[in-house]
N, C-alpha and C positions, 0 to 999 in steps of 0.2 A: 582830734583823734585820741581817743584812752588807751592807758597802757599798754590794756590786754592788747593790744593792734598792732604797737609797736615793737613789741618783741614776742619771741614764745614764752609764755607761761613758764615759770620754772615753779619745780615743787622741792619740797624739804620736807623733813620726816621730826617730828618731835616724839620721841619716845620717853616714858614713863616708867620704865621696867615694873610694868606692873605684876604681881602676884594674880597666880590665879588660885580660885576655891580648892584647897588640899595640895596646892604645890607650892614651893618655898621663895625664898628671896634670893637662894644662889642661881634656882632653876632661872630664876627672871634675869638676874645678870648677864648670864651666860646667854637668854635668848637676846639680849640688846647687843651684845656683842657679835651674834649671830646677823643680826638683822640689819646693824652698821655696816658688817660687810656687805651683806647682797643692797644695800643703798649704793654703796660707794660704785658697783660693779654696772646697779642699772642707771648712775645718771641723774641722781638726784643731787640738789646743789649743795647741801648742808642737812645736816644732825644733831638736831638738842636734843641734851637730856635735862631732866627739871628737879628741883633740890622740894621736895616734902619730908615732915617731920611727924613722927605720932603716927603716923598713916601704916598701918600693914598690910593695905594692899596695895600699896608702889614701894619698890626697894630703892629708890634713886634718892638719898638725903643726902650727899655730897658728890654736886656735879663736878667741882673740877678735878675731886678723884678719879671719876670714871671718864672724864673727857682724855687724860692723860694715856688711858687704859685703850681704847677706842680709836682715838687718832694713831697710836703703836700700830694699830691693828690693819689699820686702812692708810691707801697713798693720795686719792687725790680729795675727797669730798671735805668740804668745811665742818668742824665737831664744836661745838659749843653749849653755852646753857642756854636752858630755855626754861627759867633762866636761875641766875642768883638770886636769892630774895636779900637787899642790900642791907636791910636795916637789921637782921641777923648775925651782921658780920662786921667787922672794922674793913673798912675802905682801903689802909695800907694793906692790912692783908689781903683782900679780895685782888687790888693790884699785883702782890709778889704772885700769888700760886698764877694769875694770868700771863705775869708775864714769863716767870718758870714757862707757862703751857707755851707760850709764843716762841720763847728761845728754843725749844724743843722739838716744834712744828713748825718753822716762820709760814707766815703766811696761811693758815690753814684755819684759827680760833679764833671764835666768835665770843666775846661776853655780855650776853644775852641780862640782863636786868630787871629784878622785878621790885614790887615796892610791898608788895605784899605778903607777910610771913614764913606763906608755905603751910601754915598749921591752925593750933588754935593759940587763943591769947596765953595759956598759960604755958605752953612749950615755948611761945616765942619768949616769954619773960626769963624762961631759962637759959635759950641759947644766947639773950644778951639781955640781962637785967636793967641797963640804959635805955632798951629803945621804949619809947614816948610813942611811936606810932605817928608821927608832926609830921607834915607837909614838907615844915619848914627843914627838920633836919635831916629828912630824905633830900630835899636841894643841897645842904651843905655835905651831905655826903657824896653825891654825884659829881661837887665841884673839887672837892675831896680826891676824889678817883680819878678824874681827868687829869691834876696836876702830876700826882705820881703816877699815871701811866705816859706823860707825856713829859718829865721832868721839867715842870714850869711851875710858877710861883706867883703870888701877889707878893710884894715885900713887905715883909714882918711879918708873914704866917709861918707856920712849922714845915709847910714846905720848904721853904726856902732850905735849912737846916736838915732833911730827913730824906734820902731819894728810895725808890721800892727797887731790891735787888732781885733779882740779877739785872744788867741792864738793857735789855733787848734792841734789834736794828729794826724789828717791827712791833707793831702793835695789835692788839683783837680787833678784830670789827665790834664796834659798841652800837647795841640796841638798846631799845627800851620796849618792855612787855607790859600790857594793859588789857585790862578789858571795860577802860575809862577812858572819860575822855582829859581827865587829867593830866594823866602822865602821858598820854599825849603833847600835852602842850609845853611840858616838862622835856621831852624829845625835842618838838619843834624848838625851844629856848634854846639848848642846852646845840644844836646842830646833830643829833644823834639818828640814825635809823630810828623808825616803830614799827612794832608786831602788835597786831590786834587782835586778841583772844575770841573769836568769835565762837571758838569749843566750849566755852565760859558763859558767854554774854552775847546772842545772838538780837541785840536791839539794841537801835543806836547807831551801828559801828560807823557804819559809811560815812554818818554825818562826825564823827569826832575824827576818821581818818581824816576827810575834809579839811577841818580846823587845825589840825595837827599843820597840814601843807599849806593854809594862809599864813602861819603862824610862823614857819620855818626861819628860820636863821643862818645861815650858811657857817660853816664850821673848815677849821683846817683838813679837817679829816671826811668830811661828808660837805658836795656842793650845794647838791639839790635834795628834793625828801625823797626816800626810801622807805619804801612800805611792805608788807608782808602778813597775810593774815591764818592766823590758825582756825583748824577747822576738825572733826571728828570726819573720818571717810570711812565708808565700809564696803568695798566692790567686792565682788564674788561674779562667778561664770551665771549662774541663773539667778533672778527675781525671788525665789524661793530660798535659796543658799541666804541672801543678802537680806532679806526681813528678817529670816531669822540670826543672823549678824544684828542686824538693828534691835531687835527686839531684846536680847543680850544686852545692850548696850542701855535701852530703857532700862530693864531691873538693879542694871548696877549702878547707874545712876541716881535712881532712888533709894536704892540701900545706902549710899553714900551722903542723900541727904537726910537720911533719918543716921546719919552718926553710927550705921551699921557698916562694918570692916572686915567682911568675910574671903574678900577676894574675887578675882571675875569668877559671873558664874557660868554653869552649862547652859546651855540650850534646856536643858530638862528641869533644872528649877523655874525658867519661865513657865515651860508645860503646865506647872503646877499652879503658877498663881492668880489668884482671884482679884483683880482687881479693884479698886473702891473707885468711886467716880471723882473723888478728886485726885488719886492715883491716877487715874486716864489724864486729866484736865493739864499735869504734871507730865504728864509722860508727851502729850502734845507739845506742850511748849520745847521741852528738851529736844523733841526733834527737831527743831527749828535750829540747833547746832550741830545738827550731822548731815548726811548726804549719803544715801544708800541704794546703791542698786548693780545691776549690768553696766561696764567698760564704758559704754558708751553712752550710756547712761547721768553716769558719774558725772564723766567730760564734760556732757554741756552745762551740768546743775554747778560743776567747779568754775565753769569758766564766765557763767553769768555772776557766778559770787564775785569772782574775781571783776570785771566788768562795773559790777555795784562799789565796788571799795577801789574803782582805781589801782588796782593792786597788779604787779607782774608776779607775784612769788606768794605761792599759798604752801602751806605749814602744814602736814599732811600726821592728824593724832588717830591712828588704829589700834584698839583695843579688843581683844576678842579671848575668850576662854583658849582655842585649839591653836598655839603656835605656829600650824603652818596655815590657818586661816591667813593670821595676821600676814604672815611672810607671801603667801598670794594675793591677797588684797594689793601690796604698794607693788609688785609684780606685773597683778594687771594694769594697775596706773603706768606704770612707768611705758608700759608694750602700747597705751590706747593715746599716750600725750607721746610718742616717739622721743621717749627720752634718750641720749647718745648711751647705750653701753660702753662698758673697757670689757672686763674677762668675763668667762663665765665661769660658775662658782667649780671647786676643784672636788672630785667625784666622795671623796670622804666628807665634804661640806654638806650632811644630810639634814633635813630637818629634825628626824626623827631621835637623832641623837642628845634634845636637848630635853627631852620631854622624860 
């Protein structure tokens, strides 16, 4: 029997505070702030935000600032990153600001982990003139983190001598993010959760989630593997609404791979553009990381992914120029997978207010 049989699917929301074309990076804070809330209210499990550097079109380059910000905000849903990029940062620090986050939420924070910059080579050389970009010392940092989040040592290391304050009675739930099958096996070693970037790297996955779960290791903290995969979703009420959702989502995706940084766009700069046929050829394959259409639609195309990757818990990435597309989009998911609500939102809670 697979996962998906075993329990109901849960989804989670990874948000990016993205910028859109002519609006700002407070506009985008203030909607992820928005959009945590109606998460928390329809019944989704958890909420990352992800740490980018250089990029101005995502306002998110210090997640465990805005995690702090976010969890204040909301009472039950899980807030974490999605994720750290580790080798940016010292390990004893990435543990304090966690466990700060945990004493201040117990139970509630997730630190989500990635291995890879967030940027380009030469912003990461800034944000930490050490990192080598090595295999090897992305392991010793991960084993790094572990000790001072769980006050344990090898004798004769600097653990021994150094513990990460404050001291917390719980800990974050530790993941590992990939769109490899590396750090995959990096997770399975280490006993960690994996999230599979499939918004990223839509080839491969199932087979490194696979190997990830031969691979496992049972950990103090994690028995069995734990799995979770990311994914681009675009639902909307008609087929119409929702291609042009998707098609939104092609242009910025190629603006982003030609190193262009304008921000989402409208609907109407697609209107405008021409094409080249290896633009199409490009623009194919990126679909193969989204999933767009009618409620019910969605459902099955999510829950065959899910099915494919063994996975109970898919990672839900919407992007879209018009704010309250986005905030309708995880709306309808939530109403078509019968997610459990708590409140509904309070009559000043307008969309219109952020835009």
């Amino acid at each position: 029997m697979d996962a998906t049989t075993q329990q109901p699917l849960k989804l989670s929301v990874l948000d990016q505070s993205p910028v859109r074309k002519g609006g700002t990076a407070r506009q985008a804070i203030l909607e992820t702030t928005q959009l945590v809330k109606l998460a928390d209210q329809l019944g989704y499990t958890r909420f990352w935000v992800s740490e980018h550097h250089n990029a101005r079109g995502l306002a998110g380059s210090t997640p465990e600032v805005l995690i702090a910000h976010l969890a204040g905000e909301t009472g039950r849903i899980r807030v974490g990153s999605g994720g750290v990029m580790l080798p940016n940062h010292s390990s004893l620090k990435v543990a304090e600001n966690f466990r700060m986050l945990e004493t201040l939420f117990p139970g509630r924070i997730d630190l989500g982990i990635g291995r890879a910059p967030g940027t380009d080579r030469l912003t990461a050389s800034l944000l930490n003139p050490s990192n080598t970009f090595s295999e090897r010392e992305f392991m010793e940092q991960l084993v790094d983190l572990r000790h001072y989040l769980h006050d344990s040592f090898e004798p004769g290391t600097v653990q021994e001598r150094i513990r990460a304050i404050p001291v917390a009675d719980t800990v974050p739930e530790l993941w590992l993010l990939s769109s490899s099958g590396q750090s995959g096996l990096f997770a399975a070693h280490f006993g960690m959760a994996f999230s599979f970037a499939h918004f990223i790297n839509p080839v491969g996955g199932p087979g490194m989630v696979q190997a990830y779960k031969e691979h496992f290791t049972p950990s103090e903290q994690l028995a069995s593997p734990k799995v979770s995969v990311g994914v681009f979703v675009l639902c909307a009420e008609t087929e119409e609404k929702a291609a042009q959702l998707q098609a939104t989502t092609d242009l910025m995706l190629l603006r982003i791979e030609k190193g262009i940084s304008v921000g989402v766009p409208p609907y109407e700069d697609v209107k405008a553009q021409n094409y080249s046929p290896e633009e199409l050829n490009r623009i194919r394959y990126n679909r193969q990381r989204m999933i767009a259409g009618t409620p019910e639609r969605v459902k099955v195309q999510l829950q065959q992914l899910a099915a494919e990757y063994q996975a109970d818990e898919l990672v839900i990435v919407t992007i879209t120029h018009d704010f309250s597309d986005r905030m309708r989009s995880y709306e309808l998911l939530a109403d078509v997978f019968s997610l459990s609500r708590t409140q509904q939102l309070p009559a000043d809670e307008v969309v219109g207010e952020v835009h």
